[in-house]
C-alpha positions in Angstrom: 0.0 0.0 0.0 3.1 2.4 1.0 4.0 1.9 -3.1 0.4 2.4 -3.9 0.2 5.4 -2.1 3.8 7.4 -3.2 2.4 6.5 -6.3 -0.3 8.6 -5.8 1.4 11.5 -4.5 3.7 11.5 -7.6 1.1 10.9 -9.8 -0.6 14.0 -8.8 2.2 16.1 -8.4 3.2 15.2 -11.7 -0.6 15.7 -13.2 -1.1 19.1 -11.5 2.4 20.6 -12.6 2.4 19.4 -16.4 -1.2 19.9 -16.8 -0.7 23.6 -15.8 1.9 23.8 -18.2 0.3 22.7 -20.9 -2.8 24.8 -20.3 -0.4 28.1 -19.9 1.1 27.0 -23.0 -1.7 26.6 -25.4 -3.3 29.5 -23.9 -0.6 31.9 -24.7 -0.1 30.1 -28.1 -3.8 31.1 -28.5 -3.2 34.7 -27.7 -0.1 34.6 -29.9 -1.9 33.7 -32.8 -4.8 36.4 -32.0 -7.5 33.9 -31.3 -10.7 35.7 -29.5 -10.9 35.8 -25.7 -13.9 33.8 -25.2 -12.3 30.6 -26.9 -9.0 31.3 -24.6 -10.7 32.0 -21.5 -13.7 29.1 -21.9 -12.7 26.7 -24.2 -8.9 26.7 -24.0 -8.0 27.2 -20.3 -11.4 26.0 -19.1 -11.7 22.6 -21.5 -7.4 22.6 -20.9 -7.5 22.2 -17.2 -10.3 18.7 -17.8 -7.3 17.3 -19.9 -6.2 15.2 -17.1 -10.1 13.8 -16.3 -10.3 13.0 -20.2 -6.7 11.3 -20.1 -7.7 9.2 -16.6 -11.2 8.4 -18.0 -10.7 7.3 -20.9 -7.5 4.8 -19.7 -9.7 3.3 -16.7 -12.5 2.9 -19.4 -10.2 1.2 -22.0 -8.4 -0.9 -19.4 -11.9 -2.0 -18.0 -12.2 -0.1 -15.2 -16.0 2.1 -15.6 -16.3 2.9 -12.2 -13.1 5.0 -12.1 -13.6 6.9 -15.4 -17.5 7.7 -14.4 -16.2 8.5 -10.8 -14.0 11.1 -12.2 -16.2 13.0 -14.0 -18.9 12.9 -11.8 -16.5 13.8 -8.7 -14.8 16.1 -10.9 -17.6 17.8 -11.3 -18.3 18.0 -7.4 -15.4 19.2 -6.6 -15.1 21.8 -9.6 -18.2 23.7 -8.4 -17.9 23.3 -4.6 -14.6 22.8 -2.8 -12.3 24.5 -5.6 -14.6 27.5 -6.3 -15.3 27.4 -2.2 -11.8 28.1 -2.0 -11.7 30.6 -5.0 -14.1 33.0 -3.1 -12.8 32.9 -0.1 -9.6 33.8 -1.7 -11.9 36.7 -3.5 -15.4 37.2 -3.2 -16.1 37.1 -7.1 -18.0 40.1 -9.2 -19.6 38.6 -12.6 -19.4 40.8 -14.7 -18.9 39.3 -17.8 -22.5 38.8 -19.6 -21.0 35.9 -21.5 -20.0 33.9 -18.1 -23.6 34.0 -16.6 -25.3 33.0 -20.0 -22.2 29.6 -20.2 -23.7 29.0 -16.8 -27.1 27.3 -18.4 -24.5 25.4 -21.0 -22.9 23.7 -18.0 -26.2 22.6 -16.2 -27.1 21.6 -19.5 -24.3 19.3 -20.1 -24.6 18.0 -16.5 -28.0 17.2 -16.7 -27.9 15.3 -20.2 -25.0 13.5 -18.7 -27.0 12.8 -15.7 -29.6 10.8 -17.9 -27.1 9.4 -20.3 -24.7 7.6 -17.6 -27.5 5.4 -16.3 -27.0 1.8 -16.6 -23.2 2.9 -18.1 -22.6 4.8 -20.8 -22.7 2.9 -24.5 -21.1 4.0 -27.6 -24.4 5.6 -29.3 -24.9 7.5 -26.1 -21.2 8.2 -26.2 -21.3 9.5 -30.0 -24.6 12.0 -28.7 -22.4 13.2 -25.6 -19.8 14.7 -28.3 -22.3 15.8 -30.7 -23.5 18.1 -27.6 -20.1 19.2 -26.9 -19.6 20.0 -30.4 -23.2 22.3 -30.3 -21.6 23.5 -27.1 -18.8 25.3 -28.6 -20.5 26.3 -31.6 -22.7 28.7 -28.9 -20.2 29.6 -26.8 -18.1 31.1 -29.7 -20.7 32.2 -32.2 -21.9 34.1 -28.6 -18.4 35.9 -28.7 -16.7 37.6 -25.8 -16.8 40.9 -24.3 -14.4 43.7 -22.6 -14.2 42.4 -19.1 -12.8 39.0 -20.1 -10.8 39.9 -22.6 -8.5 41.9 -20.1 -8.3 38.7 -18.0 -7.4 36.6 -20.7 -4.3 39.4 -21.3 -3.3 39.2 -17.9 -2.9 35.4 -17.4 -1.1 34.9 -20.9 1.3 37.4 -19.4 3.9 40.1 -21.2 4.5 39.3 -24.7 5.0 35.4 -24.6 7.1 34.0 -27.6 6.0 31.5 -30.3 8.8 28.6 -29.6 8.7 28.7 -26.0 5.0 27.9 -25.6 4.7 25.3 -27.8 8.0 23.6 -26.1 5.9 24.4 -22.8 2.8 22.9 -24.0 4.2 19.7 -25.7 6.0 19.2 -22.2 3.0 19.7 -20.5 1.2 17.2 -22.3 3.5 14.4 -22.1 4.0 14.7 -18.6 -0.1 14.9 -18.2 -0.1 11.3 -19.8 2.4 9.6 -17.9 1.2 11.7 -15.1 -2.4 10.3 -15.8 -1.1 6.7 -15.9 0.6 6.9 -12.7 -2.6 7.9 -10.3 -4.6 5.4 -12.2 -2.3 2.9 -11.7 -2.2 3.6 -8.2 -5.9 4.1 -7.7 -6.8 0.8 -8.4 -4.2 -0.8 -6.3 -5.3 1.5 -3.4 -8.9 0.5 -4.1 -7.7 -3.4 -4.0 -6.3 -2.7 -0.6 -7.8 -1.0 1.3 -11.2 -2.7 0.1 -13.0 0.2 -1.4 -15.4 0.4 -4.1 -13.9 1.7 -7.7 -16.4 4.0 -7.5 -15.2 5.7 -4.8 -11.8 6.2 -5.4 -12.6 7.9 -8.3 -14.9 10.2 -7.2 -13.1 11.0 -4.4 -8.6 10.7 -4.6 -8.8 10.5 -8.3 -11.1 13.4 -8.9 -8.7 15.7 -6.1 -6.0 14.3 -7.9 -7.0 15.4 -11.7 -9.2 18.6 -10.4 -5.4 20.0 -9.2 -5.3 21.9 -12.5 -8.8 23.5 -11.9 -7.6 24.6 -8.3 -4.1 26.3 -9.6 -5.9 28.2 -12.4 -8.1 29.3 -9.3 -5.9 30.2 -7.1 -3.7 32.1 -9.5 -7.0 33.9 -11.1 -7.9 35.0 -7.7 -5.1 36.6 -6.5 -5.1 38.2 -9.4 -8.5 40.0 -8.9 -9.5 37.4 -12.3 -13.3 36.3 -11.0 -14.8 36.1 -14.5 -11.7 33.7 -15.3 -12.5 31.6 -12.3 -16.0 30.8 -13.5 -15.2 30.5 -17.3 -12.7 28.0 -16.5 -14.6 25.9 -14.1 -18.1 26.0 -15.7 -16.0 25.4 -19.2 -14.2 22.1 -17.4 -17.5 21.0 -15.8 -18.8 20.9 -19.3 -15.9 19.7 -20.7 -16.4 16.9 -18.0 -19.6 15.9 -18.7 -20.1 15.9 -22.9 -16.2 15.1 -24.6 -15.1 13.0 -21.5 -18.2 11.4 -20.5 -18.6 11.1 -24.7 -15.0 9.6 -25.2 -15.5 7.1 -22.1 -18.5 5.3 -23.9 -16.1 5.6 -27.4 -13.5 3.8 -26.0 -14.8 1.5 -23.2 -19.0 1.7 -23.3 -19.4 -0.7 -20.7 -22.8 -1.6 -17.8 -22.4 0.1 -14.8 -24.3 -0.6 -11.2 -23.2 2.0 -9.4 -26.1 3.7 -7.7 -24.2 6.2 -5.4 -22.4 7.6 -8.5 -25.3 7.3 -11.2 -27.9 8.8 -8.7 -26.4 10.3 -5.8 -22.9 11.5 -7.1 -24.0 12.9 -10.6 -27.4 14.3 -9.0 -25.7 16.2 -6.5 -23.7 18.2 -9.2 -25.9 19.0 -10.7 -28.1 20.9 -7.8 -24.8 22.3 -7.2 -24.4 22.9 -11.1 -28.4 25.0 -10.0 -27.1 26.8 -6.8 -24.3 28.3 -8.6 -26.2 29.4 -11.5 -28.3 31.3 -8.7 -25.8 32.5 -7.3 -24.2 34.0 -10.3 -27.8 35.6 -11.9 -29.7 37.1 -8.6 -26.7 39.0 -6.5 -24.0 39.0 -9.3 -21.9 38.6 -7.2 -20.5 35.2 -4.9 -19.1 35.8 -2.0 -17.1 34.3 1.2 -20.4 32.8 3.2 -21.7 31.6 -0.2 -17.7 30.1 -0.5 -17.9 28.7 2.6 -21.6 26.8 2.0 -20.4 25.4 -1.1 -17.1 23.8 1.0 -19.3 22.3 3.4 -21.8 21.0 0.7 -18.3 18.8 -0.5 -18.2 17.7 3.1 -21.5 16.6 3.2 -21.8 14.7 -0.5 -19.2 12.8 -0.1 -19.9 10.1 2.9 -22.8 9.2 1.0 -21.0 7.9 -1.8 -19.2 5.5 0.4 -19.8 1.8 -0.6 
């Protein structure tokens, strides 16, 4: 188990450092090559950080392993929305202001909720191919809908002063490879723990695994809101939650469309995000504003989900 669990550790180390590279790469690439801010700050950095739940997904649904890759999205999604932007507000107490954030908010319920139905019983490859087709209408919305003022200054302050061709794309192939053996390492070491300490799949993935590949989403965070970024915040995790839900949950019944009797991830687990998927969306439309108390409920919303998904 001691093997298992350094494993772990390095596994997610390794995920959380590369995976931020590569997202800080390909977002300043982006801005490099003039792209507009709303595909930077929602589909790039938001759909960047989910690369390591797509990578972990799809290689414990390949290798046979369904519980683990729906546990990841489903407590990917959890955690996206509760503990990591808990933590984002009580960092900053977020202002939306950008029109285009509150109107991606519905997209990611949306995507949630159609994932919700889709994952019942396990996810096969038709239901699979109509998860991506979704994503696909996804981002023709959220571009066709454009960007505005607010996050377009974001976007220029995380890509940073004048970021050169060659050294982003060195950073983002780096990143990438080191996401994938990254990736392989915690799965690896997931299952093992699982084995041995005589827990369900299930839970491992919604719980270590999805802290493990959520890392990204909580460095953006953390970064954004020191920086005064709140619109970045909630494009990048309403952007990964639906990233989450449509291409991973889509590329998990491509690859390994399997049946799946897991109750407390089906029902419970994927329920529960999306009330929380609701209560943000509330949040975001009536005061405009989230702020610490609000950050604080939403932590102890985490702490109350996840016994119940213990099997």
């Amino acid at each position: 188990m001691a093997v298992a669990i350094v494993g772990l550790g390095v596994g997610v180390a390794l995920l959380a450092w590369a995976s931020d590279q590569f997202v800080i790469g390909a977002a300043r690439i982006a801005v490099i090559r003039r792209v507009a801010p709303i595909v930077v700050g929602v589909v790039i950095v938001g759909f960047g950080t989910s690369s390591p739940e797509l990578l972990v997904s799809a290689s414990a649904a390949a290798s046979g392993q369904p519980e683990i890759a729906v546990g990841n999205i489903v407590g990917s999604n959890l955690v996206n929305l509760s503990l990591i932007l808990g933590i984002g507000v009580l960092i900053l107490p977020i202002r939306v202001a950008s029109k285009t954030i509150r109107r991606e908010a519905p997209l990611a319920v949306a995507g949630m909720v159609l994932f919700l139905i889709v994952v019942q019983g396990g996810i096969t490859l038709i239901e699979g191919v109509v998860l991506l087709a979704a994503m696909v209408g996804a981002l023709a919305v959220v571009i066709r809908r454009g960007g505005d003022g607010d996050l377009a200054s974001e976007v220029a302050d995380f890509a940073g002063p004048e970021p050169t061709l060659g050294m982003e794309v060195a950073r983002t192939i780096v990143g990438l490879i080191g996401t994938l053996a990254g990736a392989q390492l915690l799965l690896w070491a997931a299952v093992d723990l699982a084995d041995r300490a005589g827990l369900s799949k299930g839970f491992i993935g919604a719980t270590v695994v999805a802290i493990g590949t959520s890392l990204p989403e909580l460095v953006t965070v953390i970064q954004s809101a020191r920086r005064g970024e709140g619109d970045l915040i909630l494009g990048n995790l309403l952007g990964s939650n639906l990233f989450n839900a449509l291409a991973v949950g889509g590329v998990v019944g491509l690859v390994g469309g399997a049946t799946l009797d897991a109750p407390r991830l089906t029902g419970v687990a994927a329920v529960s995000a999306v009330a929380l998927g609701v209560i943000v969306w509330g949040m975001m439309t009536t005061g405009r504003r989230i702020r610490r108390l609000e950050g604080a409920v939403l932590v102890v919303i985490y702490l109350l989900v996840i016994p119940l998904l213990v099997t």
